[in-house]
C-alpha positions as CSV (number, residue, x, y, z in Angstrom):
1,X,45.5,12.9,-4.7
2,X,48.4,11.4,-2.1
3,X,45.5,10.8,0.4
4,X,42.9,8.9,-2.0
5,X,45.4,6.9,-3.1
6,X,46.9,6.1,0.3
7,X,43.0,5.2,1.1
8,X,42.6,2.7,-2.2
9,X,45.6,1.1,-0.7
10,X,44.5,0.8,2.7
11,X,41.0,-0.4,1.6
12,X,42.5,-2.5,-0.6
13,X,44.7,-4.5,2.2
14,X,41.2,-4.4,4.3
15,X,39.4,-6.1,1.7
16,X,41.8,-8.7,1.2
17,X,42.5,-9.6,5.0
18,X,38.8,-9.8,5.8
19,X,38.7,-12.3,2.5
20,X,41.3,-14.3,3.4
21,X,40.4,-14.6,6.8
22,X,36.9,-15.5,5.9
23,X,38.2,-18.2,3.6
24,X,40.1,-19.5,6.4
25,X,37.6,-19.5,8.9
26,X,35.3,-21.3,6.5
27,X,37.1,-23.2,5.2
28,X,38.2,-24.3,8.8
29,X,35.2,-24.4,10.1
30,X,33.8,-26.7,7.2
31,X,36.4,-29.0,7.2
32,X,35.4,-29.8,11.3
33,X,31.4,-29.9,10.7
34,X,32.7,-32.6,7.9
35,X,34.6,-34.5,9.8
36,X,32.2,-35.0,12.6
37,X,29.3,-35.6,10.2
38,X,31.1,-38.2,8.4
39,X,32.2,-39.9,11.3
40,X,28.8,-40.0,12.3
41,X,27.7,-41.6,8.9
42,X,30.5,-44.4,9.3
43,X,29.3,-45.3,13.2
44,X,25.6,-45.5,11.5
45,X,26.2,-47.9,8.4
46,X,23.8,-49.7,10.0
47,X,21.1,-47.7,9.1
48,X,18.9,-48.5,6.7
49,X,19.1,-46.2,3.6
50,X,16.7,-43.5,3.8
51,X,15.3,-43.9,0.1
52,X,11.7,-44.0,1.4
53,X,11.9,-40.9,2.6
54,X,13.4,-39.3,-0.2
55,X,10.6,-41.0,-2.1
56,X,8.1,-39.6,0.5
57,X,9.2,-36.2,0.0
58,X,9.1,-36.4,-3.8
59,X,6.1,-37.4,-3.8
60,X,5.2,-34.5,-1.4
61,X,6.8,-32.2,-3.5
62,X,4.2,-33.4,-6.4
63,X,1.1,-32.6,-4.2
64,X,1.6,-28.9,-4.3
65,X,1.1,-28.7,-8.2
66,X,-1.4,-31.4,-8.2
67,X,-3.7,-29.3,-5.3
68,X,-3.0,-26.1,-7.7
69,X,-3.9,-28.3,-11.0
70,X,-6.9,-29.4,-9.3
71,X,-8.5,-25.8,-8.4
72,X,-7.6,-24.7,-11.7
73,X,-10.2,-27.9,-12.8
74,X,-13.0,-26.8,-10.3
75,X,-12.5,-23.3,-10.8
76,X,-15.8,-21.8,-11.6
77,X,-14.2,-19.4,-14.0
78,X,-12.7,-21.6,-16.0
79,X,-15.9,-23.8,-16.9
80,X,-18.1,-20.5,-17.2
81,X,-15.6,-19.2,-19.6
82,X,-15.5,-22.4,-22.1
83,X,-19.4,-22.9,-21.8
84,X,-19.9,-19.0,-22.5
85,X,-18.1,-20.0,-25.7
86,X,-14.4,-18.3,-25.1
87,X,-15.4,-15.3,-26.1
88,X,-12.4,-13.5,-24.8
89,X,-9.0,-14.9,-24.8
90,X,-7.4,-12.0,-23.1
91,X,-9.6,-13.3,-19.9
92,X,-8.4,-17.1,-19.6
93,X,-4.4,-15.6,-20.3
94,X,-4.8,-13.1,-18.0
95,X,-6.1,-16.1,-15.3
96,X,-3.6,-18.7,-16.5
97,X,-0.6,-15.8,-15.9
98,X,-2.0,-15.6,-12.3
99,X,-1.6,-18.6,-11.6
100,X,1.6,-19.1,-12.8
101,X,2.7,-15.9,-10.5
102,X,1.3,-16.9,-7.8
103,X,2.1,-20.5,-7.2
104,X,5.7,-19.7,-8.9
105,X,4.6,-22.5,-11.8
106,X,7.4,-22.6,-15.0
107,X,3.7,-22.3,-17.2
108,X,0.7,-22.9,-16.9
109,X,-2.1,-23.9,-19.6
110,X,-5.8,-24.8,-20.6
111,X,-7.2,-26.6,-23.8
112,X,-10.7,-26.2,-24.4
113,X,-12.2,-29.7,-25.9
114,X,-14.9,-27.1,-27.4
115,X,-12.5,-25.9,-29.8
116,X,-9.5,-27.7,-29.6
117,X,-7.1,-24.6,-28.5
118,X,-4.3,-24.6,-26.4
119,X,-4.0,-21.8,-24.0
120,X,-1.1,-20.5,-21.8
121,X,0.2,-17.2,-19.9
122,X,1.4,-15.5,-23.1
123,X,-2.2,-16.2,-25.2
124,X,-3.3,-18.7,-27.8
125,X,-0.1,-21.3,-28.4
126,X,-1.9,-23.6,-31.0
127,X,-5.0,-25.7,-31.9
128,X,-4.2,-29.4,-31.1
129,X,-5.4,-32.3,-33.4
130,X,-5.6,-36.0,-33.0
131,X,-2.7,-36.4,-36.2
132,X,0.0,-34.5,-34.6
133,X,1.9,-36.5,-32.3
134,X,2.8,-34.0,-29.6
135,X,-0.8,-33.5,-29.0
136,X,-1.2,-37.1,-28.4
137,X,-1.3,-36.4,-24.5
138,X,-4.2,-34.2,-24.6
139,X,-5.9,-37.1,-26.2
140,X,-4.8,-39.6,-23.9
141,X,-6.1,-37.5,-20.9
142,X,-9.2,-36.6,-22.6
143,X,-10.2,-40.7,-22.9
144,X,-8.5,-41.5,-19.0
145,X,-10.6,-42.5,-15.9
146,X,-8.4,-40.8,-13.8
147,X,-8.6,-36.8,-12.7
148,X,-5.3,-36.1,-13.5
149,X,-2.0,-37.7,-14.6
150,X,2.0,-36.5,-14.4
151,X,3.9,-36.8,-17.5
152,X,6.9,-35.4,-18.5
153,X,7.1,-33.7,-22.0
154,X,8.7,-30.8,-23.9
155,X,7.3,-27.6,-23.5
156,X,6.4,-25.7,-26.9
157,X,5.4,-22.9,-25.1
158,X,9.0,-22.2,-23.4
159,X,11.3,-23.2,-26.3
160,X,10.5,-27.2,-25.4
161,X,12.6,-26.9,-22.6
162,X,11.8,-30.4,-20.6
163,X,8.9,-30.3,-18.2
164,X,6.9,-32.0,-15.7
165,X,3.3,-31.6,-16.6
166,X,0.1,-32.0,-14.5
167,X,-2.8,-32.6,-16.9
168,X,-5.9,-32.3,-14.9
169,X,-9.2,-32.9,-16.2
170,X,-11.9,-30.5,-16.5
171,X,-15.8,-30.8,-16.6
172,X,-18.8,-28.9,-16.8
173,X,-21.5,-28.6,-13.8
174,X,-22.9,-31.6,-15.5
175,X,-19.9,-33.7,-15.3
176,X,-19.0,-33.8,-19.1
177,X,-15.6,-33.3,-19.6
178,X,-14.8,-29.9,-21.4
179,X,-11.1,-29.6,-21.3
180,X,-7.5,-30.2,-19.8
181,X,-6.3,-27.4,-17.3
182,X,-2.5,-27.6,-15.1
183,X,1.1,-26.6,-14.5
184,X,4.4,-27.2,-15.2
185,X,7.5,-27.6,-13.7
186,X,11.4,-27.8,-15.2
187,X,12.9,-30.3,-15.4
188,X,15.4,-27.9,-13.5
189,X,13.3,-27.5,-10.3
190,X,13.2,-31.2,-9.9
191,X,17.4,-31.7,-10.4
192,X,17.3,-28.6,-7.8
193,X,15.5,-30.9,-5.4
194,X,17.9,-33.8,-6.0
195,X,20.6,-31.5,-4.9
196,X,18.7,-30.7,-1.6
197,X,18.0,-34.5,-1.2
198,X,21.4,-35.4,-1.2
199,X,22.7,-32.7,1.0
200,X,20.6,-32.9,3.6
201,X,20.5,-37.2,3.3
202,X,24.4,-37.7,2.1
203,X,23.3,-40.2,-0.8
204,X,23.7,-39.7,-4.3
205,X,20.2,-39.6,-6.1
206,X,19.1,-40.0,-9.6
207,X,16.5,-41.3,-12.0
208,X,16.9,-43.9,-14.4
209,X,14.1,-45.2,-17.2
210,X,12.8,-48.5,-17.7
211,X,15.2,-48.7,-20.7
212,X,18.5,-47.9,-18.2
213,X,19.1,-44.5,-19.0
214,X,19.9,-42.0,-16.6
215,X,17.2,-39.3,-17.4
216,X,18.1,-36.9,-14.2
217,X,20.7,-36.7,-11.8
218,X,21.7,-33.6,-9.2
219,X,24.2,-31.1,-9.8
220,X,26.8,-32.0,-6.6
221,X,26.9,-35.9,-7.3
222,X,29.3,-38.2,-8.7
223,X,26.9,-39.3,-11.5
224,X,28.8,-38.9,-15.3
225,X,27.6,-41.6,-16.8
226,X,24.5,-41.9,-19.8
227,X,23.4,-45.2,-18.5
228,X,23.6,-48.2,-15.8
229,X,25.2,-50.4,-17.8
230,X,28.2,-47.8,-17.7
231,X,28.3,-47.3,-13.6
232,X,30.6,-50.0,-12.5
233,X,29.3,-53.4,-12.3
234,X,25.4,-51.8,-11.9
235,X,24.4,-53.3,-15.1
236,X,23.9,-56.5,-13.2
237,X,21.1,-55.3,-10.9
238,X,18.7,-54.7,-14.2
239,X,17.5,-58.0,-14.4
240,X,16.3,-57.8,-11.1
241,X,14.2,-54.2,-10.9
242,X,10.7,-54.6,-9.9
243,X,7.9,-52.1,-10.8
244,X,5.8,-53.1,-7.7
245,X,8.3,-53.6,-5.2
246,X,11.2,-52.1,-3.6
247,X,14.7,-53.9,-3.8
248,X,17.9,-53.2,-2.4
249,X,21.3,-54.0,-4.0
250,X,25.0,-53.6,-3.4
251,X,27.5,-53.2,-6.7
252,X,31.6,-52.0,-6.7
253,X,31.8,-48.5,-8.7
254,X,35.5,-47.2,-9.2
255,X,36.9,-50.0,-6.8
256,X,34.6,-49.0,-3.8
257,X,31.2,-50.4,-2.3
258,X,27.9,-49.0,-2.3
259,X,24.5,-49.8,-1.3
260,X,21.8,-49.2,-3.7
261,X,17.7,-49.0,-3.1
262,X,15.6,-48.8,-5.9
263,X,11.8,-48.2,-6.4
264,X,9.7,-47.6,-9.4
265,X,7.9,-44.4,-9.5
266,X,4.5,-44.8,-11.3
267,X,3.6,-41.2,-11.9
268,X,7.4,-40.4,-13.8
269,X,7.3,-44.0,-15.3
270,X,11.1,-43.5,-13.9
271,X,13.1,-45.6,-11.2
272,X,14.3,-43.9,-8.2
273,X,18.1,-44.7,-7.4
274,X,19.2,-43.5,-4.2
275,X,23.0,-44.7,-2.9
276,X,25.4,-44.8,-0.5
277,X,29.4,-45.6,0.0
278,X,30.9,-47.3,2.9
279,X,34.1,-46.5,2.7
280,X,34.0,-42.7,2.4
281,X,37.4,-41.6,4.5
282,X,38.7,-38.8,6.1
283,X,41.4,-38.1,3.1
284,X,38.5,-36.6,0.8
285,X,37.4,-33.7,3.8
286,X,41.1,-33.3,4.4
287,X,42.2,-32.8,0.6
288,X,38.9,-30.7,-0.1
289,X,40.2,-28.5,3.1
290,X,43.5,-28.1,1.2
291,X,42.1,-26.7,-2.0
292,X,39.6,-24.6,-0.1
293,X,43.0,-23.0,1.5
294,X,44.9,-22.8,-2.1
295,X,42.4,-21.5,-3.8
296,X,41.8,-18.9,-1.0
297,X,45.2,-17.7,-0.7
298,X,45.1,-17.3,-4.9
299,X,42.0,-15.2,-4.7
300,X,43.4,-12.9,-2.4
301,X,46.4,-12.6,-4.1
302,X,44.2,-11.5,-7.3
303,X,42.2,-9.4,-5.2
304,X,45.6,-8.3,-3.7
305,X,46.9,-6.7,-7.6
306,X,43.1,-6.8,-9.0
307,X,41.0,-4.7,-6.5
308,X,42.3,-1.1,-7.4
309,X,41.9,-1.3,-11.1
310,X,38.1,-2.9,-10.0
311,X,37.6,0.4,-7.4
312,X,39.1,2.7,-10.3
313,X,36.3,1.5,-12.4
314,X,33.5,1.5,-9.6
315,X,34.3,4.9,-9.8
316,X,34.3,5.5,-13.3
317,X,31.0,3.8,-13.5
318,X,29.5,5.7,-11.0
319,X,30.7,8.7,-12.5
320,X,29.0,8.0,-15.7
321,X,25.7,7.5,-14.1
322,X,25.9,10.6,-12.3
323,X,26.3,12.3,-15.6
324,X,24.2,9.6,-18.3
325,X,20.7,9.5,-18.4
326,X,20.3,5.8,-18.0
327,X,16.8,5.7,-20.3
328,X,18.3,7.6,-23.3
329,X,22.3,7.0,-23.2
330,X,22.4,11.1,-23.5
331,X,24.2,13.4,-21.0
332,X,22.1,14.3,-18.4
333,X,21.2,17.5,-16.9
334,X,24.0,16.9,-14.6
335,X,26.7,16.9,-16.7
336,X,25.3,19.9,-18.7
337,X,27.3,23.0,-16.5
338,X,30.4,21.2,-17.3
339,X,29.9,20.9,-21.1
340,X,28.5,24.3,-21.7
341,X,31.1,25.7,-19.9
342,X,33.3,24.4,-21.9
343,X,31.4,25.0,-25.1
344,X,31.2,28.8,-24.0
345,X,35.2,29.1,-23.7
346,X,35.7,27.3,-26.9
347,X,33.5,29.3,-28.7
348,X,34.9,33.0,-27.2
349,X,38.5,31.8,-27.5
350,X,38.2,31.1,-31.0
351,X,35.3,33.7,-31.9
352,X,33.3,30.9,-33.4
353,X,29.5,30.9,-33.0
354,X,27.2,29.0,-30.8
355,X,23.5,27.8,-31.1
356,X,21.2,26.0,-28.7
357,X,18.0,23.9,-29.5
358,X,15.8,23.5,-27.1
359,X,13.6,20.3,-28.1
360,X,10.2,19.1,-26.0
361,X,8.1,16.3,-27.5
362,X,4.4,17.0,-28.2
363,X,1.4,16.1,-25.9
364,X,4.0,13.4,-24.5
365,X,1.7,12.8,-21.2
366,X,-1.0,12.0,-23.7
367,X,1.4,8.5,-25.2
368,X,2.1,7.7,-21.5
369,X,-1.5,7.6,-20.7
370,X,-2.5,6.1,-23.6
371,X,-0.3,3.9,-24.7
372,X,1.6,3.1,-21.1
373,X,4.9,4.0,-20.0
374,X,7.1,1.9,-21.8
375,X,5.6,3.1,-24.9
376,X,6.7,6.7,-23.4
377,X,10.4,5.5,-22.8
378,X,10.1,4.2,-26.6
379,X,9.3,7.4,-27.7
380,X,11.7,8.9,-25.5
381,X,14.8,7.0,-26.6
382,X,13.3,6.9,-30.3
383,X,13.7,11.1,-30.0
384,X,17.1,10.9,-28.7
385,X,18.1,8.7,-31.3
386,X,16.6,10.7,-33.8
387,X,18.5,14.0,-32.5
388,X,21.4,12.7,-32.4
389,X,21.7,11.6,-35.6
390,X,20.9,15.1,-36.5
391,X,24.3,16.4,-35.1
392,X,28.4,16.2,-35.4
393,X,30.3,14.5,-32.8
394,X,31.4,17.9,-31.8
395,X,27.6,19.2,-30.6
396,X,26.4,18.6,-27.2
397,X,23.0,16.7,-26.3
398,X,21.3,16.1,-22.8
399,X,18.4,15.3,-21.8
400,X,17.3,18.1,-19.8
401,X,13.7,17.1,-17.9
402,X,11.3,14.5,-18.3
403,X,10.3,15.1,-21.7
404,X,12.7,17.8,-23.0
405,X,16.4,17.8,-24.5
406,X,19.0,20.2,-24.9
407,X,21.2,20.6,-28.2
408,X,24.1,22.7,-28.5
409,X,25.5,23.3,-31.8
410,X,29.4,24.4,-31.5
411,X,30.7,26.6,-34.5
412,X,26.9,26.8,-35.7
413,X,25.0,30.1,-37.1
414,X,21.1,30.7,-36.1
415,X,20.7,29.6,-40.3
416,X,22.2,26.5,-39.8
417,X,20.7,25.8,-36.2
418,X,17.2,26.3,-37.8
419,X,18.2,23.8,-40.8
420,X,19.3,21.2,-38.1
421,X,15.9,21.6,-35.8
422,X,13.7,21.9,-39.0
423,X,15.3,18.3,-39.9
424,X,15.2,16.6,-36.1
425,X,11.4,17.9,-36.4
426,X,10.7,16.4,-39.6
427,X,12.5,13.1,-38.8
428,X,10.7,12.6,-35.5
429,X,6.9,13.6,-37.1
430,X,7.8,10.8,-39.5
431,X,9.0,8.1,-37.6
432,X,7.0,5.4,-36.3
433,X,7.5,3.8,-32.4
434,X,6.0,0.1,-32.3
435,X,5.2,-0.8,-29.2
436,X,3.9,-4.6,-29.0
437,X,2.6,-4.3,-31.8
438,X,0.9,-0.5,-31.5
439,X,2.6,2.1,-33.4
440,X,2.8,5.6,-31.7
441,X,3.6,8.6,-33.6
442,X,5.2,12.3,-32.0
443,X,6.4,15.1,-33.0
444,X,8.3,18.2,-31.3
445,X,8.1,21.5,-31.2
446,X,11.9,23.2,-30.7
447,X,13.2,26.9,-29.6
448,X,16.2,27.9,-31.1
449,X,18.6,30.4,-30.1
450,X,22.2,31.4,-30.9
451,X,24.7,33.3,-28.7
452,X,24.9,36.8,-28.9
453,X,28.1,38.7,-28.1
454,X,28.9,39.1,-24.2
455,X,26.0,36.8,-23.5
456,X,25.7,34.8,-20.2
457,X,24.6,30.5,-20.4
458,X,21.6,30.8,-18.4
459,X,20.5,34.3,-20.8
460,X,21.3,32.1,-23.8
461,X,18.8,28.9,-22.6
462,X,16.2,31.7,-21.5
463,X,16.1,32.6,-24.8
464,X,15.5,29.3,-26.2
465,X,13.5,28.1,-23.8
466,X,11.0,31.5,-24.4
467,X,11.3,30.1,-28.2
468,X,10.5,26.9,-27.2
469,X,7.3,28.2,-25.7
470,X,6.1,30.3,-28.5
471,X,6.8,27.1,-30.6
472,X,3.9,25.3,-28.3
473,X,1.9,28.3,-28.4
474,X,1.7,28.5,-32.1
475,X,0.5,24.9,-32.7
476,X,3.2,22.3,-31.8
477,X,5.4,20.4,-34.1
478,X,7.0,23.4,-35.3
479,X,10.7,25.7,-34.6
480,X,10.9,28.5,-33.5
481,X,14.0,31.2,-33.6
482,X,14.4,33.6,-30.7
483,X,15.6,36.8,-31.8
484,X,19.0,38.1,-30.4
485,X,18.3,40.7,-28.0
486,X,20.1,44.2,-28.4
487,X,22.7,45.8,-26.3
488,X,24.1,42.7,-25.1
């Protein structure tokens, strides 16, 4: 005991020196790389803002989903599928999930203009209709010259979280059109790619409508505000935004300059702001450096007093799943010397009886194979919930293989241990597992056995387990009692 708790301390102390000198060195080293970069932004304030190329690479960004929009339109598949007359939905959901795999898409959908329904990864979402107004962009693609078009919508399919949609047109072999096929991406993924904008190009990027509201800014910029009119003097540049042209201004946010470019993007419908400061100093690296270093030194302190209670419960935790079976929350096989051991001294010390169940489900390969395995671990957890229910807080319950559990009932007669397995039978034949929307029924078949006088553990679960057998050999779904052998 001296020497595992001399080695928490000493890991510990390791733990905490390696943290705080990794703070310190990053820390450190990131206030340097700062510095230098900053100074090399100050020397280049002559440089034009880079805002074309952000707008280059957003628009590049775009091409990606509008390449994968466009061989979901051409797909032979797809048109063969709506001119056979959809006859199986399972075949188009099972496509569109594909393709949302594959190309890492946030959904992906198809609606047929044969009959007006709306499918995406998960199956049939709705039938759209001219009257409803969140169909109105299926309607608006259906009647456009263009292929395709980039809108940005709700989704209905993932709880209208705010998406960028590629609606691409499809048409038969004939060139009539015959439907609307794309992707989506979050709104998410885009602010994502602001983030890596302005890291790697130091400006501060966001989008603003044509009504001046800020619509979608990055995570690491300085950007609070709702609208333009609220940033500093910006409100005054409004007037002057182009749609066809790109313009460059200059405003005072906060007391401090910045250069501004703005273009109008004409797929979003949204106006690109991408900024600058020039007179960015060395304070902000050098106070950022001295929180980096305080908030360092007060994690390692709270790793310091924190980290042995956290290795104490590592432990614990690994403890319990050497000894839980992770599927059914029962004891596991593991555990089961201990507790019987434990059972068996209890029960001699105070003269007290002992019974064991031995409980396998039914044809329990047949569910996995025909109903899949996560209908089997239904089942599974469905019988361990049902046993369980069955006993006292005082019995004993483990799963003990892959389809088999172990009961043992302290201060319990062979009478009462056939009651208890003649009700965990009954309980399990009439409960019903539903599995997406199947419903699987089991039953068990269970040995029991009680302990006979001078008896060994592994006589005891021979016993049951020979009842058990005879219980599969006489039909299933049925107990068995294993009679207590003589001259023991």
């Amino acid at each position: 005991m001296v020497k595992t708790v001399y080695s928490k301390r000493v890991l510990v102390l390791a733990v905490s020196a390696l943290l705080l000198v990794g703070f310190l060195a990053t820390s450190i080293a990131s206030y340097w790389v700062s510095r230098q970069s900053l100074r090399s932004a100050i020397s280049d304030t002559e440089l034009p803002l880079t805002s074309d190329n952000i707008y280059s690479e957003i628009q590049n960004d775009l091409v990606r989903p509008i390449i994968i929009s466009s061989l979901m339109a051409s797909d032979t598949f797809v048109r063969d599928w709506v001119l056979d007359g959809e006859q199986d939905e399972r075949q188009i959901t099972q496509y569109l999930a594909e393709i949302k795999e594959r190309y890492n898409a946030f959904t992906s959908f198809f609606v047929s203009d044969l009959s007006r329904n709306y499918y995406h990864a998960e199956g049939l979402l709705k039938r759209v209709r001219p009257d409803e107004e969140r169909d109105v962009w299926y309607y608006r693609v259906r009647d456009m010259a263009n292929d395709y078009e980039i809108n940005v919508d709700p989704d209905m399919a993932n709880s209208d979280a705010l998406t960028i949609f590629i609606n691409y047109r499809v048409k038969d072999y004939s060139g009539n059109f015959i439907g609307a096929t794309g992707i989506g991406l979050t709104v998410n993924a885009v602010r994502s790619k602001i983030d890596d904008y302005q890291q790697r190009f130091d400006r501060t990027v966001y989008f603003v409508d044509e009504r001046g509201k800020l619509v979608m800014v990055g995570q690491g910029g300085d950007v609070t505000e709702t609208e333009v009119a609220a940033r500093g003097d910006l409100a005054k540049v409004l007037p002057d935004l182009s749609k066809t042209e790109t313009k460059s201004f200059q405003y005072t946010y906060k007391g401090e300059a910045r250069l501004l470019n703005v273009r109008y993007i004409n797929e979003l419908h949204w106006y690109l702001f991408v900024e600058k400061s020039d007179e960015e100093a060395l304070a902000g690296i050098t106070r950022t450096l001295y929180w980096n270093l305080l908030i360092s030194f007060v994690i390692t302190l709270l790793v310091l007093f924190g980290a042995r209670q956290v290795i104490n419960r590592f432990q614990g935790r690994l403890e319990e799943m050497a000894t839980t079976d992770q599927l059914t929350g029962l004891a596991s096989r593991h555990a089961y010397e201990m507790l019987m051991q434990q059972a068996m001294r209890d029960a001699q010390r105070h003269k007290q009886s002992l019974a064991m169940l031995m409980v396998d489900i039914d044809r329990f390969k047949l569910i996995n194979d025909g109903f899949g395995h996560i209908a089997g671990d239904r089942v599974l957890r469905g019988v361990a919930d049902a046993i369980r229910a069955a006993l006292r807080s005082s019995d004993i319950i483990c799963r003990w293989g892959g389809d088999e559990f172990l009961v043992v009932l302290r201060n319990c007669d062979i009478a009462n241990g056939q009651r208890i397995a003649e009700t965990i039978r009954t309980v399990v034949e009439q409960a019903e597992f539903n599995v997406a929307g199947n419903v699987v029924a089991a039953s068990v078949c269970v040995g029991v056995a009680s302990l006979a006088p001078g008896e060994t553990l592994d006589h005891l679960l021979t016993r049951a387990d020979d009842a058990l057998f005879q219980a599969k050999e006489e039909g299933r779904n049925c107990v068995r009692v294993a009679e207590t052998p003589p001259g023991i």
